[in-house]
N, C-alpha and C positions, 0 to 999 in steps of 0.2 A: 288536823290532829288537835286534840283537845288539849289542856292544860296536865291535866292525871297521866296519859297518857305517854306523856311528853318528856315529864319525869320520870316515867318508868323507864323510857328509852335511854335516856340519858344516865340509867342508875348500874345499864349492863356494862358486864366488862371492857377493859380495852380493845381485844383485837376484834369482837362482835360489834362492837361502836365502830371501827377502822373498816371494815366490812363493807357494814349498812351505807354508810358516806362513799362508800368508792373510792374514789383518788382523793378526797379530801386530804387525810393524812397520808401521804404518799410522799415520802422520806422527797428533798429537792432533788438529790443526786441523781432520783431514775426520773424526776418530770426532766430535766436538764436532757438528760437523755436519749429519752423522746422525741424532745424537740428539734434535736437536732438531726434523727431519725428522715424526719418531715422534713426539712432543711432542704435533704437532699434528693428527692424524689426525682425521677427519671426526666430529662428532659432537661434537668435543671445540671450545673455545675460551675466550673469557671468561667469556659468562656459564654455560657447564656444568660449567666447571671449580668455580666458585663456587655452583655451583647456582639460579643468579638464573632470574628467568624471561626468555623475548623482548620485548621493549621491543614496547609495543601502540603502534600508528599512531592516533590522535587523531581522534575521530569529529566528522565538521563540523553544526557547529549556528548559523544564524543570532543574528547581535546583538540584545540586547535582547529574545528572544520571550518568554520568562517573563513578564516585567512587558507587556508587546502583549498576550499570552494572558489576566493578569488583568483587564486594563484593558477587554478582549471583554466578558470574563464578567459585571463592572460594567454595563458599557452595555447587555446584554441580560437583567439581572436579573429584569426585570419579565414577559418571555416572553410578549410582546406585539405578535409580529412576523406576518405573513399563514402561516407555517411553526408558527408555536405552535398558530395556531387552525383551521386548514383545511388544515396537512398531511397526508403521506401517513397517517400513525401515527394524523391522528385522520378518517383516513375508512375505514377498513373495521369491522365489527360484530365487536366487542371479544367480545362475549356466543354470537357462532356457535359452530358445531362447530369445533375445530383446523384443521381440510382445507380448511371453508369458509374461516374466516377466512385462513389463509397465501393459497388462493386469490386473496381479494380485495385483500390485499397486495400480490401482485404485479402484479394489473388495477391498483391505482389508481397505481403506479409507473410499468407503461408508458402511461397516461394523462396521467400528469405531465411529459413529456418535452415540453421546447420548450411547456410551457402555466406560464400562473400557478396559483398554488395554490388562488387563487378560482375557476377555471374548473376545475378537476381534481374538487375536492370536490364540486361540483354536480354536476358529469355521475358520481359514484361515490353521491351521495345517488339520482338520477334510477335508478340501474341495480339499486340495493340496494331498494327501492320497488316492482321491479319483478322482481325476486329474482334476488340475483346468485350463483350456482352454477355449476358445470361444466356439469350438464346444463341449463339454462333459455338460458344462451349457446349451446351448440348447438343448442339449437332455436329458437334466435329469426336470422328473416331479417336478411343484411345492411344490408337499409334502417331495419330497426328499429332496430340496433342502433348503425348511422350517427347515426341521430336523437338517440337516449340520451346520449351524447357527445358531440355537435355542441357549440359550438365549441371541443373541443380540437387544441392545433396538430396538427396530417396528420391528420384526423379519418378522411381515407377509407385511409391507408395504416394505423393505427392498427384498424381494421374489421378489414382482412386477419391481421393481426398477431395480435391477440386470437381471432381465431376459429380460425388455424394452433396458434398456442399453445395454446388449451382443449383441444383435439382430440389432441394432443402427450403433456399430463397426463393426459387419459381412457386414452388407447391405453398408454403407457409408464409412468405413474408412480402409475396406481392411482387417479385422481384429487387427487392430491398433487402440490405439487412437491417439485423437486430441493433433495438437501439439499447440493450443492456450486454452488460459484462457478462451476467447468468446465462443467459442466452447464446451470446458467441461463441463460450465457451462448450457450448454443446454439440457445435459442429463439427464435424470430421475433420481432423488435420488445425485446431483452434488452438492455441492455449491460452492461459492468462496473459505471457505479454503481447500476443498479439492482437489478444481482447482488448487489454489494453491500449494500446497503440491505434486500434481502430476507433474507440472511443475520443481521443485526441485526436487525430488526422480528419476521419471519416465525420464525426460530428460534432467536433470542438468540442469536447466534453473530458474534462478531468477525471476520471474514473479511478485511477491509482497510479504508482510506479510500474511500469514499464520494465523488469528487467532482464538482461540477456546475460548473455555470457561475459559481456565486455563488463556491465554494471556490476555482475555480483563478483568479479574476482576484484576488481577497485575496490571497493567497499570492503569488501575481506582485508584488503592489505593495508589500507588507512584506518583500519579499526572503528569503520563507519556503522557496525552493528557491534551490539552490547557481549554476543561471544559468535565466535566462527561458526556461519551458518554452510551450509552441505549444498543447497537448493538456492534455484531464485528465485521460488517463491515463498521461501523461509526467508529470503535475503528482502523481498519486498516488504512482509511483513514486520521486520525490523526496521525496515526501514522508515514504513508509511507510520512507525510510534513513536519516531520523536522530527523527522524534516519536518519544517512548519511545507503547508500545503503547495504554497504558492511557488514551490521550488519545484513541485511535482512533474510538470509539464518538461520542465528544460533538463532535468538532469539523467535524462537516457540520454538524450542527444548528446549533451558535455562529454557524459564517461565513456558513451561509445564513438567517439571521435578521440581524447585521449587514450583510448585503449587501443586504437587502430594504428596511432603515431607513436605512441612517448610508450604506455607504463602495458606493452606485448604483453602477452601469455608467456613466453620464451623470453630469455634476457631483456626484460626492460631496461630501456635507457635513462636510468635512473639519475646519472651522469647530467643528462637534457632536462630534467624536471624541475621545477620551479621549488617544487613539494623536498625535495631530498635532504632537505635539515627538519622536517618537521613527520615525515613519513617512518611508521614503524617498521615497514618491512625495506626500505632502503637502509636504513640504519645497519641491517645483519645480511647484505651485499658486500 
């Protein structure tokens, strides 16, 4: 720009001069502004600025379970509950082949559904006696094998079950079973806990809580889930969101051995419980 030029520019008005410059004359108050605008651009705030981390939200855990949990462990010391001595763990043959034994794992599981443990382990001694394999089950008629079992609870829907499922592991799985929960739970007569359950016994493997009838009404009554859950597998679910993992394994067997002695379906011996100064539903007994 020349010198003539220059001064012409310079001779126009004020807001046509404020214009042509841009932000030059641009009052401090809106640069201030702006710049603080930019300041705060996404990504950016207190704690990045600082390099802190995100504040973690607080993971909920029932009152008092630690000392409730020891106070279990106490009471069932002696491991002298119908679960110690005639559970699933101590009815199939420790000593078979691997295939055989997970086999019979998971018969004496879906045996045990809705029966006492006394009647589970009779009718898996009666079938073991009588050789319990893949192939001996397929070839033994339904009424024999009604008999074997009799009286575990749905003995005749229990027949159907067992005999769909052997057939299942013959044809699909080699004579083996499934080494996932997905899977177990796809067989006649399976549920989660005894998906569960198989996955512990059968393959040492952790897969989740385990639980039955005995687990989810304990839990309900020590206020071991966040609100009263209906189900046990709503009851696992709360459960498996705040018990650290490594409890997973042991605390079907605790509560259903306490369930079996101390804290009934019917009049619990609240009375005998270790728990009864710290237990919500002893407190309104």
């Amino acid at each position: 720009m020349d010198k003539r030029t220059l001064q012409a520019w310079e001779s126009l008005p004020f807001p046509a001069v404020s214009q042509a410059r841009g932000t030059a004359d641009i009052p401090k108050r809106s640069r201030r502004r702006k710049s603080v605008a930019i300041a705060y651009e996404p990504g950016q705030g207190d704690g990045a600025e600082q390099g802190g981390p995100e504040p973690q939200r607080l993971r909920w855990e029932p009152q008092d379970w630690r000392q409730q949990l020891e106070r279990i462990r106490e009471m069932r010391r002696n491991r002298d509950a119908p679960v110690d001595e005639m559970g699933v763990e101590k009815c199939y043959d420790s000593s078979a082949p691997p295939q055989v034994m997970r086999y019979q794992v998971l018969l004496s599981l879906m045996l045990s559904s809705q029966t006492k443990d006394q009647v589970t382990s009779a009718a898996m001694l009666r079938l073991r006696q009588h050789g319990l394999t893949i192939d001996r089950i397929l070839q033994m008629d339904d009424a024999t094998l009604g008999q074997m079992i009799y009286p575990v609870g749905f003995w005749r829907n229990k027949v159907k079950y067992i005999k769909q499922t052997t057939a299942i592991l013959k044809q699909k799985y080699g004579g083996d079973i499934p080494r996932t929960v997905e899977e177990l739970v796809q067989l006649p007569g399976v549920g989660p806990k005894m998906a569960h359950l198989a996955m512990t016994i059968a393959w040492d493997s952790v897969s989740g809580i385990a639980v039955d009838t005995h687990v989810h009404r304990i839990t309900n009554r020590l206020k071991w889930v966040k609100k009263e859950t209906r189900h046990p597998e709503e009851t696992r679910v709360a459960l498996e969101d705040w018990l650290p993992r490594d409890l997973w394994r042991e605390i079907n067997w605790l509560l259903v051995g306490f369930g079996q002695q101390t804290c009934l379906p019917v009049n619990p011996r609240c009375n005998e419980c270790l728990n009864r100064d710290l237990c919500p539903a002893a407190k309104r007994r």
